[in-house]
DOMI-428995 format. One line per field, with one value per residue: residue number from 1; x, y, z of N, C-alpha, C, O in turn. Coordinates in nm, 2 decimals, padded with zeros to 4 digits. Each point is the difference from the previous one (the first is absolute). Layout:
// DOMI-428995
num (NUM,...)
n_xx (X,...)
n_yy (Y,...)
n_zz (Z,...)
ca_xx (X,...)
ca_yy (Y,...)
ca_zz (Z,...)
c_xx (X,...)
c_yy (Y,...)
c_zz (Z,...)
o_xx (X,...)
o_yy (Y,...)
o_zz (Z,...)
***
This chain:
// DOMI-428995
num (1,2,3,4,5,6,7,8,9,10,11,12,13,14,15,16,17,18,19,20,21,22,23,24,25,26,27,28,29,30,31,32,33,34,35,36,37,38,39,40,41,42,43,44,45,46,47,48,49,50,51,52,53,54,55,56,57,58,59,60,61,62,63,64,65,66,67,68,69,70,71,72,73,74,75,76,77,78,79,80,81,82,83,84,85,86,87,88,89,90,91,92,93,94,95,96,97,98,99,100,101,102,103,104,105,106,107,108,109,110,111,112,113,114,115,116,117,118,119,120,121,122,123,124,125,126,127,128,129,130,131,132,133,134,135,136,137,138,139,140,141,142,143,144,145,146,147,148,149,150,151,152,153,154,155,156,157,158,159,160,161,162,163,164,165,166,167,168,169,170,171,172,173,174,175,176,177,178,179,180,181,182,183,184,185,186,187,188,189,190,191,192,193,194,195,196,197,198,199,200,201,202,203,204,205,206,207,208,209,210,211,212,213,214,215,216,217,218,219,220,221,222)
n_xx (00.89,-00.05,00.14,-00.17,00.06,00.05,00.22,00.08,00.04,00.15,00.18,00.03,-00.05,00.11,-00.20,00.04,00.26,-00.20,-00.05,00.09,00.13,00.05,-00.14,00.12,00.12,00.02,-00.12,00.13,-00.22,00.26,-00.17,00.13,00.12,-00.15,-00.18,-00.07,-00.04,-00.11,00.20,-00.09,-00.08,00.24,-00.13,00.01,-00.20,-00.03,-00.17,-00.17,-00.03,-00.22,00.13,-00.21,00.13,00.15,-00.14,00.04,-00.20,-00.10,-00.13,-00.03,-00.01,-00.13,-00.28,-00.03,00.03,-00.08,-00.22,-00.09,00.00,-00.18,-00.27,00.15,-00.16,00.16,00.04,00.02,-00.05,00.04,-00.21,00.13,-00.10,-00.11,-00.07,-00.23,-00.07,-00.16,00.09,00.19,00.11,00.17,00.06,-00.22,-00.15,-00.07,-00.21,-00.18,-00.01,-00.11,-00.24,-00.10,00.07,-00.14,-00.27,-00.13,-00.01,-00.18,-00.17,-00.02,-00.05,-00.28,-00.07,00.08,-00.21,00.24,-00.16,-00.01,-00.08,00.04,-00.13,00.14,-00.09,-00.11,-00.02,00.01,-00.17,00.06,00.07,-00.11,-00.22,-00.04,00.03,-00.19,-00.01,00.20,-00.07,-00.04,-00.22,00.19,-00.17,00.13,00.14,00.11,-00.17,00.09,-00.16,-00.07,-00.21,00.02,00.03,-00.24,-00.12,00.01,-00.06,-00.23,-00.01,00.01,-00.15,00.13,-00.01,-00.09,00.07,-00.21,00.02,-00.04,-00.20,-00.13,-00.12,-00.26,-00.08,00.05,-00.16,-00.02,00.08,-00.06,00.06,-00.12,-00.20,00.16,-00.08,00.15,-00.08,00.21,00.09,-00.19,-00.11,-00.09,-00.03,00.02,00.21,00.15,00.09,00.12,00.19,00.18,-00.09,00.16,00.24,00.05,00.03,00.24,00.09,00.17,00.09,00.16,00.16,-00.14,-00.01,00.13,00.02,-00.17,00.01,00.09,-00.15,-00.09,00.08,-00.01,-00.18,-00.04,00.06,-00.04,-00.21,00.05)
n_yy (01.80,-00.20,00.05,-00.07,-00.22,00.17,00.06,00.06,00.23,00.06,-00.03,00.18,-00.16,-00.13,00.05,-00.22,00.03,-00.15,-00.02,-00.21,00.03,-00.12,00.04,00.14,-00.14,00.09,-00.15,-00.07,00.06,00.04,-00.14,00.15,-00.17,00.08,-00.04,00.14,00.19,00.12,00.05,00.24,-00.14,00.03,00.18,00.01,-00.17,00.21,-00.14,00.22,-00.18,00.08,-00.23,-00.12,-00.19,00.04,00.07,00.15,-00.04,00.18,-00.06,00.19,00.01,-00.09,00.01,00.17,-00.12,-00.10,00.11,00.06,-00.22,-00.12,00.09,-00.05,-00.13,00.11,-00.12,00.14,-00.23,-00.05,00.20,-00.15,-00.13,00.13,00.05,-00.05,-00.02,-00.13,-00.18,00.16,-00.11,00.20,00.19,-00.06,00.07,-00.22,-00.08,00.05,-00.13,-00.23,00.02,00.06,-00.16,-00.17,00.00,00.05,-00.18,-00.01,00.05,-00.13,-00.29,00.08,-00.02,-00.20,-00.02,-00.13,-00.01,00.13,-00.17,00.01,-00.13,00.02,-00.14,00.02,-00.15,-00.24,-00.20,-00.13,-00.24,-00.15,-00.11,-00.14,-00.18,-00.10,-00.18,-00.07,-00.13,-00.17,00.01,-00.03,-00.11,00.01,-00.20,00.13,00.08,00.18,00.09,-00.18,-00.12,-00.17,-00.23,-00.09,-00.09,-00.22,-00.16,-00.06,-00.18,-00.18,-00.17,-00.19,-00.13,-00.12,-00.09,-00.12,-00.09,00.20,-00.08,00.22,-00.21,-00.04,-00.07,-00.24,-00.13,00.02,-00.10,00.27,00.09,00.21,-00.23,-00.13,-00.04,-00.07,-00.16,-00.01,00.24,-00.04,00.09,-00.19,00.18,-00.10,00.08,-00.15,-00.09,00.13,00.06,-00.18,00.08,00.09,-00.10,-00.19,00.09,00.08,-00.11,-00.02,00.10,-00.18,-00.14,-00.01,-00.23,-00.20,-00.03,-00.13,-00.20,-00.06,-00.07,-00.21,-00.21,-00.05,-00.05,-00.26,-00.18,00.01,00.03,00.01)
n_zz (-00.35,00.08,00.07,-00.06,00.14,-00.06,00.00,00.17,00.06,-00.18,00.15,00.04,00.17,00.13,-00.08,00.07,00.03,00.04,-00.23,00.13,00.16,00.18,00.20,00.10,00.09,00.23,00.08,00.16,00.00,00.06,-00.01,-00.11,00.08,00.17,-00.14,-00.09,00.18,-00.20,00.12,-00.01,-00.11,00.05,-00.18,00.21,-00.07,00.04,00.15,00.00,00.17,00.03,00.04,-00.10,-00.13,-00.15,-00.10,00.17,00.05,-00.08,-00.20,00.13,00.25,00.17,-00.02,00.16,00.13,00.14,00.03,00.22,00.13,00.04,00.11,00.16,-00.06,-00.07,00.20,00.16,-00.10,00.22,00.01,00.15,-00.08,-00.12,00.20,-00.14,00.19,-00.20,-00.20,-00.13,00.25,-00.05,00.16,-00.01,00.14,00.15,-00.08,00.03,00.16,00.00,-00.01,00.16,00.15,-00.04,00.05,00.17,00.15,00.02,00.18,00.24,00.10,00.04,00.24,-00.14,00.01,00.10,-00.15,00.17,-00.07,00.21,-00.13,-00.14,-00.16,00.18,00.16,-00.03,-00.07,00.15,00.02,-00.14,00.11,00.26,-00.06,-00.10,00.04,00.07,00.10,00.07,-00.01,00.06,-00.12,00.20,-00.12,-00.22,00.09,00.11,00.10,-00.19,00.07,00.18,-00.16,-00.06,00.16,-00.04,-00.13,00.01,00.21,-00.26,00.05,00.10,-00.28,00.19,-00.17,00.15,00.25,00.15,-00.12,-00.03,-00.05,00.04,00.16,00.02,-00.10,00.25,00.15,00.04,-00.23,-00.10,-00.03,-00.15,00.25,-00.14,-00.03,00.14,00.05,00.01,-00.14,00.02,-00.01,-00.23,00.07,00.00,00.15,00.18,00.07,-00.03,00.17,00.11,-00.05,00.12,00.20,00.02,00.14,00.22,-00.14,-00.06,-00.20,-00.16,00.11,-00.08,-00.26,-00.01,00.01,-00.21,-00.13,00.08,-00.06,-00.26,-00.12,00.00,-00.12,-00.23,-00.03,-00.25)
ca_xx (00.01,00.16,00.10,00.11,00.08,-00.11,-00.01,-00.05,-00.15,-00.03,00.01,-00.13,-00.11,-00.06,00.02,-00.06,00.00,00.10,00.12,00.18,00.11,00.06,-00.14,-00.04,00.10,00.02,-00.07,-00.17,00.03,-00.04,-00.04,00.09,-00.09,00.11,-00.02,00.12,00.14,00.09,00.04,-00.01,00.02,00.03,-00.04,-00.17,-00.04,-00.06,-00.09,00.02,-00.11,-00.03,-00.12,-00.08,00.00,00.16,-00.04,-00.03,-00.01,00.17,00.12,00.01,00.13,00.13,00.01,-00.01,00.14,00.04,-00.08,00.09,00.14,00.00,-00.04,00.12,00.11,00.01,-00.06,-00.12,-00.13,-00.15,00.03,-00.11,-00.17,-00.11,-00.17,-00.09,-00.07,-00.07,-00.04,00.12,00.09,-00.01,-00.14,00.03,00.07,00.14,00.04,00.00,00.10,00.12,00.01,00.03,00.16,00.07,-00.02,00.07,00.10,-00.04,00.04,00.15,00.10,00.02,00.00,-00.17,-00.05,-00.09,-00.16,-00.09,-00.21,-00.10,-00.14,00.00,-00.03,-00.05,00.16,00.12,-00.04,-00.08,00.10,00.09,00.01,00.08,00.15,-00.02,00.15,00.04,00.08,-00.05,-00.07,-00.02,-00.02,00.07,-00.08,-00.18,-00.10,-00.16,-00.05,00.05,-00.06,00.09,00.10,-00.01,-00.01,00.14,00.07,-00.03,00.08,00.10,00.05,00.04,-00.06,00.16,-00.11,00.13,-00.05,-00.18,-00.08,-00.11,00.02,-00.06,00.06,00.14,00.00,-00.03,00.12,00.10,00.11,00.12,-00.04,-00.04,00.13,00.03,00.05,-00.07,-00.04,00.04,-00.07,00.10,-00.02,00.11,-00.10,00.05,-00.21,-00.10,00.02,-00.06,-00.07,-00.08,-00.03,-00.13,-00.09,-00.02,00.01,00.10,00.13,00.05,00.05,-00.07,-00.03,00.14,00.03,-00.09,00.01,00.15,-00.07,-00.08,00.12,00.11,-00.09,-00.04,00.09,00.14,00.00,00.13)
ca_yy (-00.12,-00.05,00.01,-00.13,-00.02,-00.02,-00.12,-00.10,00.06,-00.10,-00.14,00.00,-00.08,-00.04,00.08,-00.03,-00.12,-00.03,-00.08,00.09,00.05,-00.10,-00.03,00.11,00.03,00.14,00.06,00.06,00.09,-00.13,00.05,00.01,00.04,-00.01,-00.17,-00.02,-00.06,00.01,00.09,00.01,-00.08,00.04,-00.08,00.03,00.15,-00.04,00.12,-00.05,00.07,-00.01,-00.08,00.06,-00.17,00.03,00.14,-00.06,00.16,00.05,-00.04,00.09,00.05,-00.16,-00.06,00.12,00.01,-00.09,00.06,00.13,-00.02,-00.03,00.08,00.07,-00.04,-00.02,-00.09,00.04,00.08,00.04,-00.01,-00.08,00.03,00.08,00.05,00.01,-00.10,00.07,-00.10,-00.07,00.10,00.05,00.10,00.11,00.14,00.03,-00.05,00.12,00.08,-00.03,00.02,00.13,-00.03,-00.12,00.07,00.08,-00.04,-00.06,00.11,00.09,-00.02,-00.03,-00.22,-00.04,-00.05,-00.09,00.05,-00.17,00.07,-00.10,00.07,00.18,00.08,00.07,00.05,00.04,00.17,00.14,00.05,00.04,00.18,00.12,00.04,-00.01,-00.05,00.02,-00.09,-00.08,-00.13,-00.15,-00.10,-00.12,-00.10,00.01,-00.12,00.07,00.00,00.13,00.13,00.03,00.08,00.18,00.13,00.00,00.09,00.14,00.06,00.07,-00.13,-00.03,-00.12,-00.11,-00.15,-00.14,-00.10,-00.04,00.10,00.02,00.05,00.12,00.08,00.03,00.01,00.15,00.05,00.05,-00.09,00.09,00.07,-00.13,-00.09,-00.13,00.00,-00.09,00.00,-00.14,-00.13,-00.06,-00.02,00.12,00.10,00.01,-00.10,00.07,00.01,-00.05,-00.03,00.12,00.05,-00.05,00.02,00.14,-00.07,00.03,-00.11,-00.04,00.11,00.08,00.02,00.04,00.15,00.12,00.01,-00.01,00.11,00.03,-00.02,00.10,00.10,00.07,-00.07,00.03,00.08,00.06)
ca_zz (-00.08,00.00,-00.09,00.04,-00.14,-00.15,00.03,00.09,00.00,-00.12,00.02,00.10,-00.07,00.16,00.10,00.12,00.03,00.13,00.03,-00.03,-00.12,-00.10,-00.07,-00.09,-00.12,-00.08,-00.10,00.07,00.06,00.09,00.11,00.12,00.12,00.11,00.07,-00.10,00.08,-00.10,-00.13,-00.13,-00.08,-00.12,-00.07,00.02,00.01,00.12,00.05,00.15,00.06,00.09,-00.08,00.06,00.11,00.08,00.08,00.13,00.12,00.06,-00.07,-00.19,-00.02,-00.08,-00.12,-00.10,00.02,-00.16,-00.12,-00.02,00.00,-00.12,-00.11,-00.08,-00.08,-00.15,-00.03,-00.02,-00.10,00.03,00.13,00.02,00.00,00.13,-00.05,00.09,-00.01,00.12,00.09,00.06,00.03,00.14,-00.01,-00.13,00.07,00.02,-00.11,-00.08,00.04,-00.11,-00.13,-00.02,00.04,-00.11,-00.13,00.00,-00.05,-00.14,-00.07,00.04,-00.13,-00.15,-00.06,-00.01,00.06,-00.01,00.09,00.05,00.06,00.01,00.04,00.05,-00.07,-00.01,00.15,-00.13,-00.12,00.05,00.02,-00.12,-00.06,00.04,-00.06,-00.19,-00.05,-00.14,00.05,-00.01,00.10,-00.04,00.07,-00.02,00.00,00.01,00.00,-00.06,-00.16,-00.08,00.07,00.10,-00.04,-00.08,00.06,00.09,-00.13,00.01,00.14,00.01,00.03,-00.06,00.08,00.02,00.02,00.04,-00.05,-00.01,-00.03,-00.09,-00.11,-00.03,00.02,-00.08,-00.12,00.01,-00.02,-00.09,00.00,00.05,00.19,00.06,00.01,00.08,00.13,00.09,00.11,00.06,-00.02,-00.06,-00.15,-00.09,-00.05,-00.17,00.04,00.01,-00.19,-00.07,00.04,-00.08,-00.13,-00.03,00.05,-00.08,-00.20,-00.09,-00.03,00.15,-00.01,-00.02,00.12,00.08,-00.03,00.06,00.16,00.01,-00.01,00.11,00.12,00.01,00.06,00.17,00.08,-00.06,-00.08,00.01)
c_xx (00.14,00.04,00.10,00.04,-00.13,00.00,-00.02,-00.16,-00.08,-00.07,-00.15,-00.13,-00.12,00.01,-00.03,-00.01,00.09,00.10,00.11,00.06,00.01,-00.12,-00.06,00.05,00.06,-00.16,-00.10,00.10,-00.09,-00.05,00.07,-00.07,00.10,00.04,00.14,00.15,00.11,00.02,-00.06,00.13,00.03,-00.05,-00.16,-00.04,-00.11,-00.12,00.08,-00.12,-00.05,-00.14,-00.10,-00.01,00.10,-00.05,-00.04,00.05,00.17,00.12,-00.04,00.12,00.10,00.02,00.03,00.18,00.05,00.01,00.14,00.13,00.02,00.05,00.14,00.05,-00.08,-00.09,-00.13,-00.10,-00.12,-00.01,-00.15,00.01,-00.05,-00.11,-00.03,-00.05,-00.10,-00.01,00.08,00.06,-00.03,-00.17,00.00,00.09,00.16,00.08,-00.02,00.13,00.17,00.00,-00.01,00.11,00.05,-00.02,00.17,00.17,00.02,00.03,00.13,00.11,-00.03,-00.04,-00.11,-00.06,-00.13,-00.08,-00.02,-00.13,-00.08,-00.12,00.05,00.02,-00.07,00.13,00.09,-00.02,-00.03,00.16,00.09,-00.08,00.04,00.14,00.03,00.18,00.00,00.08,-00.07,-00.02,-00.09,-00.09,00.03,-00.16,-00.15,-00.07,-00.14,-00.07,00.00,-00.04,00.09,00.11,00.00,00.00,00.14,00.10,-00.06,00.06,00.14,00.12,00.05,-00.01,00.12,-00.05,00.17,-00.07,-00.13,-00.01,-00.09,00.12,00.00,00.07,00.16,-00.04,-00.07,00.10,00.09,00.16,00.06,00.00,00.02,00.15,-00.01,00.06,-00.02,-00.02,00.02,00.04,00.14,-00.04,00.15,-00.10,-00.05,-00.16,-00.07,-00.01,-00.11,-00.15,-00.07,-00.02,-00.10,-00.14,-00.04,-00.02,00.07,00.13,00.06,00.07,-00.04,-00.09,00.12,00.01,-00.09,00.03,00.15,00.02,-00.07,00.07,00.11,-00.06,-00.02,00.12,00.15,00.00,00.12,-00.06)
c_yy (-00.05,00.00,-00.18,-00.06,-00.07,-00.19,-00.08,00.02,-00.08,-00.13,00.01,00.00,00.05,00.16,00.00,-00.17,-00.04,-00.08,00.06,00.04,-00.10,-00.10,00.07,00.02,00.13,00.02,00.11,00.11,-00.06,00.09,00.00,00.02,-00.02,-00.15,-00.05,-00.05,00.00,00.11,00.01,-00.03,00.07,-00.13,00.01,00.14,-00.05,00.16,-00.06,00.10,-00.05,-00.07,00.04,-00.08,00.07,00.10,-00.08,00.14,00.01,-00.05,00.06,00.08,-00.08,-00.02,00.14,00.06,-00.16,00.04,00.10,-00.01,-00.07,00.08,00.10,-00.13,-00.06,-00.13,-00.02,00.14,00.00,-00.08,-00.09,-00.13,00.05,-00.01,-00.05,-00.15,-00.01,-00.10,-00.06,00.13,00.08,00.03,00.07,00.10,00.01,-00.05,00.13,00.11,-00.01,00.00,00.16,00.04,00.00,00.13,00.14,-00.03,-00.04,00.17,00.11,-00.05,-00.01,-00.12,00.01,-00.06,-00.13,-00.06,-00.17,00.07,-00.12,00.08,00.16,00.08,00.13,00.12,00.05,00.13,00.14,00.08,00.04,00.16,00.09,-00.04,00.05,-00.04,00.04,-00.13,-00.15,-00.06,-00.14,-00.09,-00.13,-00.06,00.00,-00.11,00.06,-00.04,00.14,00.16,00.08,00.03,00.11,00.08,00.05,00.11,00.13,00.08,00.05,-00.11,-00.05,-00.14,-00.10,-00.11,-00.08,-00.14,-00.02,00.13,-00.03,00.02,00.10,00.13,00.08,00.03,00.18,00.06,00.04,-00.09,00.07,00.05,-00.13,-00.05,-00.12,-00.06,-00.17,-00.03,-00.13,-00.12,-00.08,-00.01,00.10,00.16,-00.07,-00.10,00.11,00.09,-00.07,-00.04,00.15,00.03,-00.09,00.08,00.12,-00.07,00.06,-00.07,00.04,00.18,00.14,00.10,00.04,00.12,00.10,-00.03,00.07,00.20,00.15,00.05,00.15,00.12,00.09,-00.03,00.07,00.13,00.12,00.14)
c_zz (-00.01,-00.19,-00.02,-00.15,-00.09,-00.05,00.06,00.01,-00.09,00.04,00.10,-00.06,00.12,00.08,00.11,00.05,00.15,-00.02,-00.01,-00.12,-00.13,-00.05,-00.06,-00.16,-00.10,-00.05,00.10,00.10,00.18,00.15,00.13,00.17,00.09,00.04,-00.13,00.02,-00.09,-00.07,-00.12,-00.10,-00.15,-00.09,00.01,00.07,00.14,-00.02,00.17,00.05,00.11,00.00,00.14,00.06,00.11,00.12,00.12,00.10,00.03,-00.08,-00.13,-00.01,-00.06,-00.14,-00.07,00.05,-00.12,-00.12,-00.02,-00.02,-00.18,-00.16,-00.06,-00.04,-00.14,-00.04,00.03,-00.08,00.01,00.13,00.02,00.03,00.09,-00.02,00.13,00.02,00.14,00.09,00.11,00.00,00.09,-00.08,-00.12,00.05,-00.05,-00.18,-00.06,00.07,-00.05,-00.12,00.00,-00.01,-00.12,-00.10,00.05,-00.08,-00.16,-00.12,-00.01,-00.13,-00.11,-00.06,-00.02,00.13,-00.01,00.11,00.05,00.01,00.00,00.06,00.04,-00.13,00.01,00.06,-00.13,-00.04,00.08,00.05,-00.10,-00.08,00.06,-00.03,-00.10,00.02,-00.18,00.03,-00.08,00.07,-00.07,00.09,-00.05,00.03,-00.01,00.00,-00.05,-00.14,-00.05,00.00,00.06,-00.07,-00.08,00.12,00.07,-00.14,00.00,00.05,00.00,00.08,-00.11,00.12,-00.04,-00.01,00.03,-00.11,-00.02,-00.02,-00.08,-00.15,-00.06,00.08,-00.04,-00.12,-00.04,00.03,-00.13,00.01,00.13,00.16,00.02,00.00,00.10,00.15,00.02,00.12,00.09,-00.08,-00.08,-00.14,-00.01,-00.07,-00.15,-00.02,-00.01,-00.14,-00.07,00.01,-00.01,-00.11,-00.06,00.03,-00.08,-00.19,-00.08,00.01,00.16,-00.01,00.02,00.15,00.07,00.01,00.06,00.15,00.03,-00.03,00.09,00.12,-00.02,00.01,00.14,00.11,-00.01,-00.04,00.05,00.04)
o_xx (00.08,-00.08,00.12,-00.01,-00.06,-00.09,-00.06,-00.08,-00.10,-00.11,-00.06,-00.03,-00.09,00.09,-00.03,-00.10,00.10,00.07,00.01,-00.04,-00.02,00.01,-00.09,-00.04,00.01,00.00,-00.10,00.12,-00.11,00.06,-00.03,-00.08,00.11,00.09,00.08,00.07,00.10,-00.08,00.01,00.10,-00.09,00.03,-00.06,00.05,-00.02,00.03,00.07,-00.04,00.09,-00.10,00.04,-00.07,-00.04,00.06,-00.04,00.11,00.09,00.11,-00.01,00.06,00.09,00.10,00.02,00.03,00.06,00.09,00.08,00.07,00.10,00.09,-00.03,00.12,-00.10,-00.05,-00.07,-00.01,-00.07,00.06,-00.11,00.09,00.03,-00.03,00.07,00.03,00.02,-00.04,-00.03,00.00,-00.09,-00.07,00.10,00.11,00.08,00.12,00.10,00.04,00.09,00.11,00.06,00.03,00.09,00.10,00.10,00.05,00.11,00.07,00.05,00.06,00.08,00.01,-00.09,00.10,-00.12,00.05,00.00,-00.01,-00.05,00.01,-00.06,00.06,00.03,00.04,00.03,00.04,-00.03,00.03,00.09,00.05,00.04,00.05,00.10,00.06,-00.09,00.10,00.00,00.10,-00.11,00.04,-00.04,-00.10,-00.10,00.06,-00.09,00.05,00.03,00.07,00.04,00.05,00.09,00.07,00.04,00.06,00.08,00.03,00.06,00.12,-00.03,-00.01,00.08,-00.08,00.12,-00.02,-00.04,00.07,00.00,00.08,00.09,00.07,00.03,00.07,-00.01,00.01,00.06,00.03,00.07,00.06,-00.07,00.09,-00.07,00.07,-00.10,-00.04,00.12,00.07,00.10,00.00,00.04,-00.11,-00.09,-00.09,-00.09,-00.09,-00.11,-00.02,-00.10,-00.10,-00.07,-00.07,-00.11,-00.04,-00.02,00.00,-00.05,-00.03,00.06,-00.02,00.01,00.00,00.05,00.00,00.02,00.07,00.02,-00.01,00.04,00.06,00.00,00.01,00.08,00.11,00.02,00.08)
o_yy (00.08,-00.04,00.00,00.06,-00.11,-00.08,-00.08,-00.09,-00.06,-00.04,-00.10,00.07,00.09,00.03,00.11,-00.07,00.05,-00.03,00.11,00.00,00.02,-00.06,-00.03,00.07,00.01,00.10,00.07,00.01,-00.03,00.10,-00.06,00.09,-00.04,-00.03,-00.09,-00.09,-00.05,00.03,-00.10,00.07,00.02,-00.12,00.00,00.11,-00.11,00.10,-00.09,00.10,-00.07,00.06,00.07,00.03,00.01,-00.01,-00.11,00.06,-00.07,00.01,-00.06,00.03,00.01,-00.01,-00.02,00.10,00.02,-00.03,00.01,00.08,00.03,00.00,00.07,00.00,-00.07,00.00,-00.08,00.12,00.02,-00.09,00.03,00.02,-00.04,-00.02,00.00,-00.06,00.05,00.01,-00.08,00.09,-00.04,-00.05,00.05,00.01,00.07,00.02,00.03,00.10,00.08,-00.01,00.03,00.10,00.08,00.05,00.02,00.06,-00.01,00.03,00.08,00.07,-00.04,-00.05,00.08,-00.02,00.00,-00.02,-00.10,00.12,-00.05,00.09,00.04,00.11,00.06,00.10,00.11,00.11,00.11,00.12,00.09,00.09,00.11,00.11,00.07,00.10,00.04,00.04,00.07,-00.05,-00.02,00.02,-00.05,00.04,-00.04,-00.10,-00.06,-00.06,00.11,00.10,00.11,00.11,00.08,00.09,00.11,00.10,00.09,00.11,00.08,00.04,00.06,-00.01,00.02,00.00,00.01,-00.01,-00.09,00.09,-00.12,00.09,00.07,00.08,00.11,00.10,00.05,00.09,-00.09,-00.07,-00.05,00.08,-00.03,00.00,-00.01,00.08,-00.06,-00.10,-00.02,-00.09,00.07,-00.12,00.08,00.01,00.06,00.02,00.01,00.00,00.04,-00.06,00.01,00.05,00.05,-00.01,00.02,00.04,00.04,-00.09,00.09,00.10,00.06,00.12,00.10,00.08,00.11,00.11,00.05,00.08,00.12,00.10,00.07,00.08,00.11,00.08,00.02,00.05,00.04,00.10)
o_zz (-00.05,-00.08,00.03,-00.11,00.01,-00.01,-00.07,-00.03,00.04,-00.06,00.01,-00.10,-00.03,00.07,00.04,00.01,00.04,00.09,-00.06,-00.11,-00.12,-00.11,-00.08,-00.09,-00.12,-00.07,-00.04,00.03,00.03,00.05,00.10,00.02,-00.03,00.08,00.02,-00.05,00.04,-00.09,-00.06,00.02,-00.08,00.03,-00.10,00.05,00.02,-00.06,00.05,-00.05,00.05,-00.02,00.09,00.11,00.11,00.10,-00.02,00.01,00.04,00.05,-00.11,-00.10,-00.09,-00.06,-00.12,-00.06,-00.11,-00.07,-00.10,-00.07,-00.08,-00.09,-00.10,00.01,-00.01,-00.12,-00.06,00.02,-00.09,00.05,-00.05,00.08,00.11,-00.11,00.10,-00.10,00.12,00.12,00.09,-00.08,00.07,-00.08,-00.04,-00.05,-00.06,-00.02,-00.05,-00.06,-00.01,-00.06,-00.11,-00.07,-00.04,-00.06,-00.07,-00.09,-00.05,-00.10,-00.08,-00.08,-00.08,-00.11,00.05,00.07,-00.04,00.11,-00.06,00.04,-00.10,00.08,00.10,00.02,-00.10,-00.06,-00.03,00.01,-00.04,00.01,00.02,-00.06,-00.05,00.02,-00.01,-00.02,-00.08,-00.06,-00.11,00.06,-00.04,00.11,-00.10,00.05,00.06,-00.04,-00.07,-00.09,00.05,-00.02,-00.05,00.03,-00.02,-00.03,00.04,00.02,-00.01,-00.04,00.07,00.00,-00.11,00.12,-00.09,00.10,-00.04,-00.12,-00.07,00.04,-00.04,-00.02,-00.05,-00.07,-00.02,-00.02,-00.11,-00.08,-00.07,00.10,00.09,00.07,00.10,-00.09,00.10,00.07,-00.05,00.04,00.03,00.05,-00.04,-00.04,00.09,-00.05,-00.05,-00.08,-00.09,-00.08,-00.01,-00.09,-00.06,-00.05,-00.09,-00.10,-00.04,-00.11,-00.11,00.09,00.07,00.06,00.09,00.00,00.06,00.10,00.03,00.06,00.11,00.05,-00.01,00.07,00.10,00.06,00.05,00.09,00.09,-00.01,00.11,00.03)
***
């Protein structure tokens, strides 16, 4: 688990956004990838991983030598996005073969791990009980219903809502397993803030502090 400046850490809202440095606004922890073409950036924080669109026969060496040249610097706090998707990208095969990659790595430095899963919930779960991590794994961008997100919390997941999702389902989520992200979308994390704390029916404030919270937990913790 990285050790970084508590301050700046503070300022992070967004655990999982594609925009830059500077659209980002110090607040998100920014999805670093090879298509990037830029230096990690004193002042932010970055994951880095091996998305399941990126993967194509004969280039995992490419993207797990990135992973590896990265993961010693200080600015990266978690490793991802990775997972599974069943409708887009290489072969499951060759996608579980990089996320096995990812989990190993994940546990060698200690990061939380943030989950892409489209339709392969079952693959996840079956992979995270032969690891049992002690690491945290996150699914970015839940959309599920709430069913799905009580069973995913049983599992021991921790859930990320962007701009769309089941209300209901956000409003099942403990303070202490839910964080934010905007991932693609051009909204500010601070819309998606405010727009959750309506949903949970609590003050804007009050929501900041538990995601800001959350973040120093899994992301910062000393």
């Amino acid at each position: 688990m990285r050790e970084n400046n508590i301050n700046v850490a503070n300022a992070i809202l967004d655990i999982h956004t594609h925009k830059g440095e500077i659209q980002s606004g110090g607040k998100a922890i920014i999805n670093y990838r090879q298509s990037a073409g830029t230096p990690l950036q004193d002042g932010y924080y970055y994951s880095v991983g091996i998305h399941p669109w990126e993967l194509k026969p004969g280039n995992l060496k490419r993207h797990s030598d990135f992973v590896i040249d990265h993961l010693p610097d200080e600015h990266i706090v978690a490793i991802g996005e990775c997972g599974l998707d069943k409708l887009k990208g290489a072969s499951i095969n060759e996608q579980m073969v990089a996320l096995q990659f990812e989990i190993f790595m994940s546990l060698e430095y200690d990061l939380p791990l943030i989950l892409h899963n489209v339709r392969m919930t079952d693959k996840i779960l079956a992979v995270k009980k032969e690891f049992q991590p002690k690491q945290a794994w996150i699914w970015h961008g839940f959309r599920g219903k709430p069913e799905q997100a009580k069973q995913m919390l049983d599992k021991g997941l921790y859930l990320s809502f962007g701009e769309f999702y089941s209300d209901e389902a956000m409003r099942v989520v403990p303070d202490d397993r839910l964080f934010l992200e905007t991932d693609d979308s051009e909204l500010d994390i601070e819309d998606i803030l405010y727009r959750a704390a309506q949903v949970r029916g609590v003050e804007v404030e009050t929501l900041r502090e538990t995601i800001r919270r959350n973040i120093q937990n899994i992301f910062f913790r000393a």
